[in-house]
PAZAPA-4460 file (N, C-alpha, C; in steps of 0.05 Angstrom, whole numbers, plus 32768, in hexadecimal, padded with zeros to 4 digits):
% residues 307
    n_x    n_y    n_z   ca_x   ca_y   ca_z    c_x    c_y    c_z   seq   type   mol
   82F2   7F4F   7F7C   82FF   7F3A   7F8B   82F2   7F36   7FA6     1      X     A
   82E7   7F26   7FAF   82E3   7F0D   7FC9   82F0   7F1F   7FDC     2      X     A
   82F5   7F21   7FF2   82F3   7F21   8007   82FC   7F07   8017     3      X     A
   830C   7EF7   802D   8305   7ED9   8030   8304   7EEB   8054     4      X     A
   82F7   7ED8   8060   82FA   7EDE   8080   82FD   7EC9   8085     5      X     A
   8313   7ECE   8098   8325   7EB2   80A9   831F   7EAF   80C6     6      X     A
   8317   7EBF   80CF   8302   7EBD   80F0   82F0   7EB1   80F4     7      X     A
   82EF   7E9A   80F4   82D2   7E8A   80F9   82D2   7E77   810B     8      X     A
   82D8   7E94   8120   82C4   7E95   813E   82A1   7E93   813D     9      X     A
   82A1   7EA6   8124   8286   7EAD   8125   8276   7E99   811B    10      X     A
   827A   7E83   8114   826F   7E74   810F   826D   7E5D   812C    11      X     A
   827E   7E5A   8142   8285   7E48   814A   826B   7E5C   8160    12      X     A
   8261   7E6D   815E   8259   7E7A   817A   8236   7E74   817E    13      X     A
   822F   7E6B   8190   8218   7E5E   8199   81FD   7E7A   8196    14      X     A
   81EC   7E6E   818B   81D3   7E8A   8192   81CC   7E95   81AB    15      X     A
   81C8   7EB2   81B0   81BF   7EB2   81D0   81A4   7EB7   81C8    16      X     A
   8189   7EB0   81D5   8174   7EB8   81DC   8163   7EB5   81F1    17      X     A
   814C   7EC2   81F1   8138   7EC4   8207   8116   7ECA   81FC    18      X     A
   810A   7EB7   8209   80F0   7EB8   8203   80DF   7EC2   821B    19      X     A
   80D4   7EE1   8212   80C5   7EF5   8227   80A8   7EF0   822A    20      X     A
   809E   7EEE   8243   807F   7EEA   8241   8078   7F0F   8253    21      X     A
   806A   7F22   8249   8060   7F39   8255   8046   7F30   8259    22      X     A
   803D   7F31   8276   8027   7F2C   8283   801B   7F4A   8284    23      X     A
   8005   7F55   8279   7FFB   7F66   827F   7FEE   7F6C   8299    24      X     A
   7FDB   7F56   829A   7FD0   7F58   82B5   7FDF   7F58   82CB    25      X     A
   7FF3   7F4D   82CF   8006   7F45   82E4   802A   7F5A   82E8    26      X     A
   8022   7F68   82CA   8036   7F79   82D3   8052   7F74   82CC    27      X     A
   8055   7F5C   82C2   806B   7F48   82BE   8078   7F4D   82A5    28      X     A
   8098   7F44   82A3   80A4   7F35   8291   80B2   7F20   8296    29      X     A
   80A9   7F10   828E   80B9   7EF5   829C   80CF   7EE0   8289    30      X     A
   80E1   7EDE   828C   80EE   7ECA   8279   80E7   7EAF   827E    31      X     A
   80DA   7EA1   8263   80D4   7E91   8264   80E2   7E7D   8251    32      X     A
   80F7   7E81   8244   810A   7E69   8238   812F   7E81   8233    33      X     A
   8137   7E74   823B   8155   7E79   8238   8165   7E5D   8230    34      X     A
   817C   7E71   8215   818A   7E5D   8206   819E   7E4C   8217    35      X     A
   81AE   7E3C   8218   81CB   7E38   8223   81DF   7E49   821F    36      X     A
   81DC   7E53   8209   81EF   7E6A   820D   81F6   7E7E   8210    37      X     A
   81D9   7E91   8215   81D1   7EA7   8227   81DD   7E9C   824E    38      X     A
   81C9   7E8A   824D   81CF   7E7E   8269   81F4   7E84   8270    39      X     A
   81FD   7E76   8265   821E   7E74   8265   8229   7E90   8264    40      X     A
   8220   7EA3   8252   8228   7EBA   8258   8230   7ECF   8268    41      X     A
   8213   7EC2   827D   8209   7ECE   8290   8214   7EC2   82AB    42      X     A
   8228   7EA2   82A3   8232   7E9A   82BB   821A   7E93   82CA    43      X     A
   81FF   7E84   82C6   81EE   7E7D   82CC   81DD   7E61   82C1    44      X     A
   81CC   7E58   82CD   81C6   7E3B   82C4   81A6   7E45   82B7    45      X     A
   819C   7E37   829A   8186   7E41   8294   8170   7E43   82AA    46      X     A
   8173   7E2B   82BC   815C   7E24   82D3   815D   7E3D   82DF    47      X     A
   8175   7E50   82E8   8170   7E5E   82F3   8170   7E7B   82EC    48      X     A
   8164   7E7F   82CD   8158   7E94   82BD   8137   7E8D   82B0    49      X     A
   8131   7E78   82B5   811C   7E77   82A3   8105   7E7E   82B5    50      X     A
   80F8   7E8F   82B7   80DE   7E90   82D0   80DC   7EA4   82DC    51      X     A
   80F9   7EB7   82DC   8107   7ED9   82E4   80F6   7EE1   82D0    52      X     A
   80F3   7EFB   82E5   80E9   7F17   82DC   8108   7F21   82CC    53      X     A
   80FA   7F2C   82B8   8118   7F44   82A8   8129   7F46   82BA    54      X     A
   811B   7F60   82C6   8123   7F74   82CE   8138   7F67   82E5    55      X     A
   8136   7F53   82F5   8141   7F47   8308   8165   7F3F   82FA    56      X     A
   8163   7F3C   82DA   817C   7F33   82CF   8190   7F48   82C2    57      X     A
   8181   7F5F   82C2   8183   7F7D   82AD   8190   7F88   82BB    58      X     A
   81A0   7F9C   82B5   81AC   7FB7   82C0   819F   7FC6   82CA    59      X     A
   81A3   7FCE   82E3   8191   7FE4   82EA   8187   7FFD   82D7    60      X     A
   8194   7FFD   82C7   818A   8019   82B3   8177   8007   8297    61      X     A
   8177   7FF9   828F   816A   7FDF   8284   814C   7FE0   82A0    62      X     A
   814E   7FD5   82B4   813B   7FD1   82BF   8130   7FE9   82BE    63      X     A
   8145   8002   82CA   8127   801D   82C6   811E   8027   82B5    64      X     A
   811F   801C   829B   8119   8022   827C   80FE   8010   827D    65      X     A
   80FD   7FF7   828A   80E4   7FE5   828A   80CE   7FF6   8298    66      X     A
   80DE   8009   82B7   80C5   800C   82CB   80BD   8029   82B7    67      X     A
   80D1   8038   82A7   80C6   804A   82A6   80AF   8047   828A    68      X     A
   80B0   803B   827D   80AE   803C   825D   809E   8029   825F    69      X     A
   8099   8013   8268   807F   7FF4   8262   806B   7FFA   827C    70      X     A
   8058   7FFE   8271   803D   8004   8279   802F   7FF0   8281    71      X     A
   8031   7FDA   826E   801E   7FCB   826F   7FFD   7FC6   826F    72      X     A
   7FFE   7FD9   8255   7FDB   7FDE   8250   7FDD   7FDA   822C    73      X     A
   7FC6   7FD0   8229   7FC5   7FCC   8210   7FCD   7FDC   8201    74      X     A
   7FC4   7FFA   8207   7FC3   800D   81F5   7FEB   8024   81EF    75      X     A
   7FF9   8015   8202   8010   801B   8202   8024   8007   81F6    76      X     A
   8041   801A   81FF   8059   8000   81E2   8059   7FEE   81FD    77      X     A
   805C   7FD2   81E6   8060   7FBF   81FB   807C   7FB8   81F9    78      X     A
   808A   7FA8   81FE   80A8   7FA0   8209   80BA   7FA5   81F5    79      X     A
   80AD   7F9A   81D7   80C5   7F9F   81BD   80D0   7FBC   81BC    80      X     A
   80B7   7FCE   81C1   80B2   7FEE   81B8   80D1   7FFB   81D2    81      X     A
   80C3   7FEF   81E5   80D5   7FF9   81FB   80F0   7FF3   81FD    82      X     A
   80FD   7FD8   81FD   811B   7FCB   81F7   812A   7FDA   81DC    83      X     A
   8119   7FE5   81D1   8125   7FEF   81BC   8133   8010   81C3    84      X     A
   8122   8018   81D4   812A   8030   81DC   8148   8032   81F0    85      X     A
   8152   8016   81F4   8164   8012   820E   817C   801A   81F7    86      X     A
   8191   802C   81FF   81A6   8035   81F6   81B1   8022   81F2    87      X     A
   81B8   800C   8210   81D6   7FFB   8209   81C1   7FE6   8223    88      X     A
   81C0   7FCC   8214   81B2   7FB4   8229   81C7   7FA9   8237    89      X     A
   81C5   7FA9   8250   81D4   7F97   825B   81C9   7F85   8277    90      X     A
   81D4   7F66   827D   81C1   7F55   828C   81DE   7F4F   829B    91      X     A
   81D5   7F4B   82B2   81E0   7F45   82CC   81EC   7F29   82C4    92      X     A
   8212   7F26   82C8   821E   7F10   82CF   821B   7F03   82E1    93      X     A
   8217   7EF6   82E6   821A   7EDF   8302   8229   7EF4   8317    94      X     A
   8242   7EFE   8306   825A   7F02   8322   8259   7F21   8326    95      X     A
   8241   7F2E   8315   8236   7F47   8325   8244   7F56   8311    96      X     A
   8251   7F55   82F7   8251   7F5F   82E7   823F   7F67   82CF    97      X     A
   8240   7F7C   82BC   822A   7F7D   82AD   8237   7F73   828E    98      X     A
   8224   7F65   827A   8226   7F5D   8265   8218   7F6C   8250    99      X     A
   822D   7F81   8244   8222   7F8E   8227   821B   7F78   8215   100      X     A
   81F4   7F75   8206   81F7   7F64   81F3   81E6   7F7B   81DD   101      X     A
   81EF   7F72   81C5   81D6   7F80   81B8   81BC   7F6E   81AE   102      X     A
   81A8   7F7C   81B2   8193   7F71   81AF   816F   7F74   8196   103      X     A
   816C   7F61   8195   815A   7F64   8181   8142   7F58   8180   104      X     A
   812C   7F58   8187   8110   7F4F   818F   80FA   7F4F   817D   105      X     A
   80F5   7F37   817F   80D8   7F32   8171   80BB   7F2A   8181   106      X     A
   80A7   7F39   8175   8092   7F2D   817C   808A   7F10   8174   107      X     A
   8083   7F02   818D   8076   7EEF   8179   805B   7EE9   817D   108      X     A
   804A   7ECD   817C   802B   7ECC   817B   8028   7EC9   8198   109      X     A
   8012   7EE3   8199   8005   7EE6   81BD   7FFD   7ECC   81C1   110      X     A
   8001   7EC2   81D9   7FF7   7E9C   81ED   7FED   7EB5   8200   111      X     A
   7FD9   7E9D   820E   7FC5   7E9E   822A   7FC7   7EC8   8230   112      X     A
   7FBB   7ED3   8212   7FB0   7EF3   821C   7FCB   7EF8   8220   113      X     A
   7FE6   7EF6   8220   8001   7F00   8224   8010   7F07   8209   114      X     A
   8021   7F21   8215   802F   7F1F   81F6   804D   7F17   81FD   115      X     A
   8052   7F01   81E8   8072   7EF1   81E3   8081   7F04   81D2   116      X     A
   8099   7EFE   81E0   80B0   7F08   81D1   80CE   7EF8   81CC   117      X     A
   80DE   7EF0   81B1   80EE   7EEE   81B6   810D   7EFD   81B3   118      X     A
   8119   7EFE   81C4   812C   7F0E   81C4   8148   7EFC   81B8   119      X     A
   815D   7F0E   81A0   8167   7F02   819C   818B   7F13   81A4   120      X     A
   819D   7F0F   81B6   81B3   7F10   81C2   81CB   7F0E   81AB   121      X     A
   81D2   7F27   81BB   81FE   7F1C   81AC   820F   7F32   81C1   122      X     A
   8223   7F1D   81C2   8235   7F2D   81D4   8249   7F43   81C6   123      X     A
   8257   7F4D   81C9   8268   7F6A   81BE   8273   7F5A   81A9   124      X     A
   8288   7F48   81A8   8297   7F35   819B   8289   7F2E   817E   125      X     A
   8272   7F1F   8185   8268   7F0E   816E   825A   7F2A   8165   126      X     A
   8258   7F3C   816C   823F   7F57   8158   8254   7F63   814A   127      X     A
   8271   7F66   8152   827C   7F75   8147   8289   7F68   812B   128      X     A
   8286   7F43   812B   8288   7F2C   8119   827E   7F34   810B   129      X     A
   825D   7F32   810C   824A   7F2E   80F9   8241   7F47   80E6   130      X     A
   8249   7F67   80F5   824F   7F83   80F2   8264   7F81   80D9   131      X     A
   8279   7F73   80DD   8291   7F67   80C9   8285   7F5C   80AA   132      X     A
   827D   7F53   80B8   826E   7F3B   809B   825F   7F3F   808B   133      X     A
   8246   7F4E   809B   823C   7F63   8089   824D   7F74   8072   134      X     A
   825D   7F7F   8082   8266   7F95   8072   8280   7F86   8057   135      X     A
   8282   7F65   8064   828D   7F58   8051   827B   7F5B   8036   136      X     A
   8265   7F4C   803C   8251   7F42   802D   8251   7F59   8015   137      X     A
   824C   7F74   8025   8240   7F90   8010   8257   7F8F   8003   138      X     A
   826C   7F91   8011   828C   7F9F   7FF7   828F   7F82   7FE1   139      X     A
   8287   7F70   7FE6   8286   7F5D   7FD2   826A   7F64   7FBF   140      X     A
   8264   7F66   7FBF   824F   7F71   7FA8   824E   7F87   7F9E   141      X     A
   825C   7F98   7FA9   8267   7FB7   7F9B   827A   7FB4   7F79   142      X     A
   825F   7FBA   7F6C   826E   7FB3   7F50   8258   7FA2   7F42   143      X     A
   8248   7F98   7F51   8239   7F7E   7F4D   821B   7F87   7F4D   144      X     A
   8214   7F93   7F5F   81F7   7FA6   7F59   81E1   7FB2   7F49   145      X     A
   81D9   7FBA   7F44   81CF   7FCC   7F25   81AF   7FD3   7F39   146      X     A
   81A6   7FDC   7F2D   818C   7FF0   7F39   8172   7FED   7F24   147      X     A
   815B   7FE8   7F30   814E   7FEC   7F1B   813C   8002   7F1A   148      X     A
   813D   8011   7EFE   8135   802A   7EF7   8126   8030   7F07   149      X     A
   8104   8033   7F0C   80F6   8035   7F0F   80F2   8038   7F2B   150      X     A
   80FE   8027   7F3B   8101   8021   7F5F   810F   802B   7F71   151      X     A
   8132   8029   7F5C   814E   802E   7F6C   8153   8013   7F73   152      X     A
   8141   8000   7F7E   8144   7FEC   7F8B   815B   7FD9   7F7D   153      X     A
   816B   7FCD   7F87   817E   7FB2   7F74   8165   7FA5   7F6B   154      X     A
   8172   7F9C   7F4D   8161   7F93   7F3C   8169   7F79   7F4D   155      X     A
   8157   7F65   7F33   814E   7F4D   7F3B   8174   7F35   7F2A   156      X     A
   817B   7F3E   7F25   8198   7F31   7F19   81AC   7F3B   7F36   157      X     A
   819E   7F53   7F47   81B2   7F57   7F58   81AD   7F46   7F76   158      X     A
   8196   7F44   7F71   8184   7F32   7F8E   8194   7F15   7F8C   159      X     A
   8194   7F08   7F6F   8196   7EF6   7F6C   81C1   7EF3   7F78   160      X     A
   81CE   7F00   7F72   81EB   7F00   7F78   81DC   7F02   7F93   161      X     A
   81D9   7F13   7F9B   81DA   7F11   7FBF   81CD   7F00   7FD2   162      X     A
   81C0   7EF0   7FC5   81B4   7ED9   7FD2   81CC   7EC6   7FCD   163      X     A
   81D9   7EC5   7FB8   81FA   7EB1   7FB3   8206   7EB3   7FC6   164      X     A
   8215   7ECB   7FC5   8222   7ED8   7FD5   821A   7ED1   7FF2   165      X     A
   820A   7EDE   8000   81F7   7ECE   801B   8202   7EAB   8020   166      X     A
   81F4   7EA2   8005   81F8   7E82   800E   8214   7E7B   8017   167      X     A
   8225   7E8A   800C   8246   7E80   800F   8249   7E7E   8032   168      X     A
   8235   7E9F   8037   823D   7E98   8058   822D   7E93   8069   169      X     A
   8210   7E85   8059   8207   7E77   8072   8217   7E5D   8072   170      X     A
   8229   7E58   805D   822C   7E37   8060   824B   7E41   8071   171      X     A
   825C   7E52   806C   827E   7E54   8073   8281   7E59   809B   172      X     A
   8268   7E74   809E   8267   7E7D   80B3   8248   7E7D   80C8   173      X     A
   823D   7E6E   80B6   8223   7E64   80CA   820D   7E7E   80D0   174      X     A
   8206   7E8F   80BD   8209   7EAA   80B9   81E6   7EA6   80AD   175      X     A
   81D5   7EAE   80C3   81BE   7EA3   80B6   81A7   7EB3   80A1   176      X     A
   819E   7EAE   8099   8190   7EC2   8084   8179   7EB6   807C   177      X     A
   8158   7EC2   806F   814F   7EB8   8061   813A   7ECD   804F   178      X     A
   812E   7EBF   803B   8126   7ED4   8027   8103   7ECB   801D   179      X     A
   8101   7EEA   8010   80E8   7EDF   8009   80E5   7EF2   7FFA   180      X     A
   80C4   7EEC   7FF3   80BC   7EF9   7FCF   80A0   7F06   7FD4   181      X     A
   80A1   7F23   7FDD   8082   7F2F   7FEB   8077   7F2F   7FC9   182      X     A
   8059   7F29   7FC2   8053   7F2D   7FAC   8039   7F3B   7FB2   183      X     A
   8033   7F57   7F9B   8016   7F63   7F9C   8003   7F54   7F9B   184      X     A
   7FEC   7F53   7FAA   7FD4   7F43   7FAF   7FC1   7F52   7F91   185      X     A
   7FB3   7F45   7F7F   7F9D   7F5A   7F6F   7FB5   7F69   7F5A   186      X     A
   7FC4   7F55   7F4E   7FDD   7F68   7F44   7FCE   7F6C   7F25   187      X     A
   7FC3   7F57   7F20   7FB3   7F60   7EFA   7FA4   7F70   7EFE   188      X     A
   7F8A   7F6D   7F19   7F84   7F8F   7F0F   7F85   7FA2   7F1A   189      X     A
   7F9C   7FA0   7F2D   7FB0   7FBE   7F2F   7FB5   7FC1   7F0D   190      X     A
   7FBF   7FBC   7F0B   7FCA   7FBB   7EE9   7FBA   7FBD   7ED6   191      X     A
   7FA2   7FBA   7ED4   7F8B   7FB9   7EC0   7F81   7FDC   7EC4   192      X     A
   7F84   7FDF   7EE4   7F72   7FFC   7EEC   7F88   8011   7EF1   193      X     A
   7FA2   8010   7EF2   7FB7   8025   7EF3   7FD2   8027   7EE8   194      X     A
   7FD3   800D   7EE2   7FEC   8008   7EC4   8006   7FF8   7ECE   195      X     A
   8013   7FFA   7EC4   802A   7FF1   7ED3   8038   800D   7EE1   196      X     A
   8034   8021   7ED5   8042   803D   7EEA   8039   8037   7F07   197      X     A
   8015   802C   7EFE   800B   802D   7F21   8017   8015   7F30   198      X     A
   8012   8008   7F1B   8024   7FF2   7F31   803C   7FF2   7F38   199      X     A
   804E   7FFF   7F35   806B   800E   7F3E   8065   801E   7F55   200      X     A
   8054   802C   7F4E   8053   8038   7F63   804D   8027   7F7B   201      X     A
   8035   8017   7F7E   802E   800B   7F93   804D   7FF7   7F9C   202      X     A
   805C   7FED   7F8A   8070   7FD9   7F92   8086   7FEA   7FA2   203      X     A
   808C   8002   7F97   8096   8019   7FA5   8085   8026   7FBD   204      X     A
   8077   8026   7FC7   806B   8027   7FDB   806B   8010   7FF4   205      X     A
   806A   7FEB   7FEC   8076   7FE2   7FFB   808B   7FE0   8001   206      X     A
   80A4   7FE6   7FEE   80BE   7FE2   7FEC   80C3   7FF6   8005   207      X     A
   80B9   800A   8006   80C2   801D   801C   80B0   801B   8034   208      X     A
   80A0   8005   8031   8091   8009   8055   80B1   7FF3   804E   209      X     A
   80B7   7FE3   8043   80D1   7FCA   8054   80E5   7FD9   805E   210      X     A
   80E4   7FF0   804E   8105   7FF7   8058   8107   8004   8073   211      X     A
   80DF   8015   8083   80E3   8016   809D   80E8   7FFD   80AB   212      X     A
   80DE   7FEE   80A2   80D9   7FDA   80B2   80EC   7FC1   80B5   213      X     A
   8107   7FC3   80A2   8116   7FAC   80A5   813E   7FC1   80A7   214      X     A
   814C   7FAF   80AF   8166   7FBD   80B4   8170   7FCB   809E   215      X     A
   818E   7FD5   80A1   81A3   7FDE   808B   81A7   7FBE   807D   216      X     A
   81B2   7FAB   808C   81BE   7F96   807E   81AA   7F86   806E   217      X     A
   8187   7F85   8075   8176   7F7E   8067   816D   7F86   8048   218      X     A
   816C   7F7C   8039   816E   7F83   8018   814E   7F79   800B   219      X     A
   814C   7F98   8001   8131   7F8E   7FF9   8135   7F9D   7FD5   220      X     A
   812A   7F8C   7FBF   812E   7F7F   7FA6   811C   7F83   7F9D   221      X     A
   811D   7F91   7F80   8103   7F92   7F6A   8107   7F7A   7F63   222      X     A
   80FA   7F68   7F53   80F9   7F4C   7F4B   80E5   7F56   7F2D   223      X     A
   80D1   7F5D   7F39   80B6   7F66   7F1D   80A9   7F74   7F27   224      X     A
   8094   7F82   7F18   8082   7F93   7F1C   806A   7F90   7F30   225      X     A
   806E   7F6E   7F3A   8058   7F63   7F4F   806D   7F58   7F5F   226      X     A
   8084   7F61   7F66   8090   7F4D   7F7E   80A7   7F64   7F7C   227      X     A
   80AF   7F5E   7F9D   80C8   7F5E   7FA7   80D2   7F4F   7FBD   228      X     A
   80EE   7F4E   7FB1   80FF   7F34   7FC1   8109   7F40   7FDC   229      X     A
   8107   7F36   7FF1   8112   7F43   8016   8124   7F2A   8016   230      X     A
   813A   7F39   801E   8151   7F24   802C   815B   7F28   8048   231      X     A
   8151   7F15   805A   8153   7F27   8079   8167   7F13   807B   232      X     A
   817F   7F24   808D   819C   7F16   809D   8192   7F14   80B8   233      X     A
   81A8   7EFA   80C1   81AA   7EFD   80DE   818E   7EFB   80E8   234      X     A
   8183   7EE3   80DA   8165   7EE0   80EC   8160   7EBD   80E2   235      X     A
   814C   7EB0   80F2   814C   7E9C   80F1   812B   7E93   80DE   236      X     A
   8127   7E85   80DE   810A   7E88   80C9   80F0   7E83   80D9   237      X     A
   80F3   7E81   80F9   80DB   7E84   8102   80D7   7EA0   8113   238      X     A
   80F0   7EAF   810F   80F4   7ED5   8117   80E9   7EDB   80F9   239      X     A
   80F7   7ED0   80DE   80E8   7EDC   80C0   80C8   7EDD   80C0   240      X     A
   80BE   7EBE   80CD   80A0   7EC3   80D1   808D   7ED2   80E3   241      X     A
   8093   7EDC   80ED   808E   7EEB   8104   8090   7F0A   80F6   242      X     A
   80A5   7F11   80ED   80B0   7F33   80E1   80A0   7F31   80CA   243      X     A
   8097   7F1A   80B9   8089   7F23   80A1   8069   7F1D   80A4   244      X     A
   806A   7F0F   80B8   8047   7F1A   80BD   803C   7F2E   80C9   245      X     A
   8052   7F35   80D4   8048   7F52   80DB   804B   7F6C   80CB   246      X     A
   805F   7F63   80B5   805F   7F6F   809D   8049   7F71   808F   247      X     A
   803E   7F59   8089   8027   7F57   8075   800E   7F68   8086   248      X     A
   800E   7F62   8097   7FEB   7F73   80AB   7FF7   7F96   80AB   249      X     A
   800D   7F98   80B4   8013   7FB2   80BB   800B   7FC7   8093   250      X     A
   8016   7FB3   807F   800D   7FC0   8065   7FEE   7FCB   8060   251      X     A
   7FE2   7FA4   8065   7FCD   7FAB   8066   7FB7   7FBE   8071   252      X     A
   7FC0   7FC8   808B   7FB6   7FD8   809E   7FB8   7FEE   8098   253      X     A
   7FCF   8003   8088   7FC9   801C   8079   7FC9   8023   805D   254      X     A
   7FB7   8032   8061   7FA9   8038   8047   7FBD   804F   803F   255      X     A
   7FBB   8054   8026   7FCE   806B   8010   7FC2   8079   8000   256      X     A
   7FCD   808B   7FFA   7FAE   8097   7FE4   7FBB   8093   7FC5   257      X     A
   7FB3   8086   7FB4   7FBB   8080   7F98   7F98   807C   7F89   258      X     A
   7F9F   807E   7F6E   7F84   8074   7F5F   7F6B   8087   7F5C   259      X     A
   7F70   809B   7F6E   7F64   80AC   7F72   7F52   80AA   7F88   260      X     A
   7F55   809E   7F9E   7F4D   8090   7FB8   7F5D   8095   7FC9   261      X     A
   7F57   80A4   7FE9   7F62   80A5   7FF5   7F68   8094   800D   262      X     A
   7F5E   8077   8009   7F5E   8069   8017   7F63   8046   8005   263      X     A
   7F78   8044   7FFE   7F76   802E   7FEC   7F8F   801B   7FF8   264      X     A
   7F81   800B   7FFF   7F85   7FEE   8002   7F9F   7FDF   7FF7   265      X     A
   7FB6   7FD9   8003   7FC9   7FCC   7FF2   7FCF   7FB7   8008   266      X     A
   7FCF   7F9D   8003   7FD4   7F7E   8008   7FF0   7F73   7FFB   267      X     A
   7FF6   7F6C   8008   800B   7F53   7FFC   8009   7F33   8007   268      X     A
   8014   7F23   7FFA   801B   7F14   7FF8   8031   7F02   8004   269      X     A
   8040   7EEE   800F   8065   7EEF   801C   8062   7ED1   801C   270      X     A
   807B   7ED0   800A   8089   7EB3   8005   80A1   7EB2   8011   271      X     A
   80A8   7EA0   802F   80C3   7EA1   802E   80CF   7E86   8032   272      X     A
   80E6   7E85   8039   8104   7E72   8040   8115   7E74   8049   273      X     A
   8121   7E64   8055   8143   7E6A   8063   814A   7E5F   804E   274      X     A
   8161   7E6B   8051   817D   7E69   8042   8197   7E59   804C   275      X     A
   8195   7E41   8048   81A3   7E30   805C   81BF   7E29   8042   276      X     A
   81C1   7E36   802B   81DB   7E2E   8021   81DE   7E2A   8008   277      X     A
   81D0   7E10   7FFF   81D0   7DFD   7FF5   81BA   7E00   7FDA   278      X     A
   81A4   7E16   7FDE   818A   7E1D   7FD1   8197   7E1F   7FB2   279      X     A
   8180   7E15   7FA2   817F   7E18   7F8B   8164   7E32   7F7B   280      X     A
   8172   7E46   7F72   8158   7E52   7F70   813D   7E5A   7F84   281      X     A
   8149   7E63   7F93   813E   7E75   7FAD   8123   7E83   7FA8   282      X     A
   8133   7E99   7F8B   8123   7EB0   7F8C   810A   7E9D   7F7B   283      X     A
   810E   7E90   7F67   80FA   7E85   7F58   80E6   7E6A   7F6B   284      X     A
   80ED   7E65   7F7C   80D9   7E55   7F8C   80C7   7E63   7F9A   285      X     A
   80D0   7E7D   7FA1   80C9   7E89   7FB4   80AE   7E98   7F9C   286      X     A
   80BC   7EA2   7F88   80A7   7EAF   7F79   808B   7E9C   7F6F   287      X     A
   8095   7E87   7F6F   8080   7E72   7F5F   806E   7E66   7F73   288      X     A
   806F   7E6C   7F8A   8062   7E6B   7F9F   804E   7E7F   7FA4   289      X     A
   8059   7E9A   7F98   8046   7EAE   7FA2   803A   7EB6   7F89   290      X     A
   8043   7EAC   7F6D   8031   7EAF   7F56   8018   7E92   7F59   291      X     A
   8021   7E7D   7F66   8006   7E67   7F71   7FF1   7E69   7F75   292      X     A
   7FF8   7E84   7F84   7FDD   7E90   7F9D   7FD0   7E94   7F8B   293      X     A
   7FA8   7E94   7F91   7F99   7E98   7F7B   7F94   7EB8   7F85   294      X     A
   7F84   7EC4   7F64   7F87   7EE6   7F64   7F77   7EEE   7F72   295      X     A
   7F6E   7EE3   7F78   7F54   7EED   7F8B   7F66   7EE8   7FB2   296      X     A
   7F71   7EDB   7FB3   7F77   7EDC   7FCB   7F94   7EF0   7FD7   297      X     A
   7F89   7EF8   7FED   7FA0   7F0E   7FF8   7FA8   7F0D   8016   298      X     A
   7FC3   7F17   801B   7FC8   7F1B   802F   7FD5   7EFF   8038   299      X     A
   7FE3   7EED   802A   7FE6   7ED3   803C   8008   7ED5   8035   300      X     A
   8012   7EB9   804E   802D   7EC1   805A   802B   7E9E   8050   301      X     A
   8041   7E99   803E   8046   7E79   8040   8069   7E79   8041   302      X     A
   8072   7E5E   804E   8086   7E5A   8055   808E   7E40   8037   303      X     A
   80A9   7E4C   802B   80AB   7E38   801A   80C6   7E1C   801C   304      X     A
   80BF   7E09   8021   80D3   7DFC   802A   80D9   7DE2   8014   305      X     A
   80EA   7DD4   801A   80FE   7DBF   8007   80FF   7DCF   7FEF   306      X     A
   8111   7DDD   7FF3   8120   7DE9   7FD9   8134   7DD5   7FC7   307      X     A
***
């Protein structure tokens, strides 16, 4: 049985964000776009956040997490690495109070030698909503799941219910989500030179770099023996493009020892989409996009749209 939620606040509640520019040379973090409704939060006008240093808007214990921890050298964590380490973020009200938000950051593409960031905001209220909903989402599919042998992973009949399920609340509670279909690059002759065991294995090998690399509420899906389905919550599809290209290089970048090689090469592939509701066959657009790609080509990120 369903679940219904009758609170939809959380739908009515505006995004907060902020777009970070870290100046190496200069030592800087500077805000360089704030939402309206960060601004408002803060009892402040965007004019008079956009162009501040952080640290000038942060909590003093927030600020000494910046002086102690960001370096500002190539060879150290730059701002994502560090914000992550902050226990509890909080940014200066207008009226000299502090604002608990929780927070979540993405890299995005370095401009003029700088690295961008955007940061994405929620106040105590709406996290403890969306904390809710989640945990809606899971107890409704309890019963509904199944595993596939070989992975553990929800099979591909279970991906498909929870992308349903999903759509109900991007359309009810504004609840954003989007999905995609990572596929093995060289999957016939993985398969010609190590069987299908090997290719399990390799698909089980990316399945678990995702699971460092993406939340609890993010769901990652056997589909076939050359693909798995990622369903990221609570993100928008130009934060999805951003997290899965750095997915795809970060795979590419270490080597594993299989084949009898201690240094072997595994590539993927990434087809994705938002999930705006209304989609027909998600998972199958998404796959037929990344069976397109020719065999010879690897490593590419396409965005699939008019569903």
């Amino acid at each position: 049985m369903q679940q219904a939620v009758s609170d939809n606040s959380h739908a009515d509640a505006a995004p907060m964000h902020m777009l970070l520019c870290q100046n190496n040379e200069k030592k800087t973090v500077k805000i360089k776009e704030v939402s309206e409704a960060l601004a408002e939060a803060l009892g402040q006008m965007r004019s008079e956040l956009e162009g501040v240093e952080l640290k000038e808007v942060v909590s003093a214990k927030v600020a000494e997490s910046l002086d102690d921890y960001l370096e500002f050298e190539d060879d150290s964590d730059d701002l994502d690495k560090v914000l992550t380490r902050v226990r509890e973020f909080r940014m200066k009200h207008f009226n000299g109070e502090e604002v608990l938000l929780a927070l979540r950051i993405f890299r995005e593409t370095a401009r003029d030698q700088n690295q961008w960031f955007r940061v994405h905001l929620k106040d105590e209220r709406r996290q403890i909503q969306e904390e809710s909903l989640f945990q809606i989402i899971r107890a409704n599919l309890e019963g509904r799941l199944s595993q596939h042998p070989k992975t553990g992973l929800p099979d591909r009949s279970s991906c498909e219910n929870y992308i349903e399920l999903v759509q109900q609340y991007v359309k009810t509670h504004k609840l954003k989500a989007c999905f995609a279909v990572i596929g093995m690059d060289r999957h016939e002759k993985n398969l010609a030179a190590y069987g299908q065991e090997g290719c399990v294995t390799l698909l089980n090998h990316v399945a678990n770099t995702c699971k460092t690399k993406f939340r609890e509420d993010d769901v990652v899906c056997y589909l076939s023996d050359r693909s798995l389905g990622l369903l990221l919550m609570d993100v928008d599809v130009e934060s999805v493009r951003v997290v899965l290209n750095r997915l795809r290089w970060f795979i590419s970048s270490h080597r594993i020892v299989f084949g009898g090689k201690s240094n072997f090469s595994v590539t993927v592939s990434i087809t994705f989409t938002t999930i705006n509701g209304d989609e027909e066959q998600v998972v199958e657009a998404c796959e037929t996009a990344v069976l397109a790609i020719p065999s010879e080509t690897r490593n590419q990120l396409i965005e699939v749209k008019d569903l």
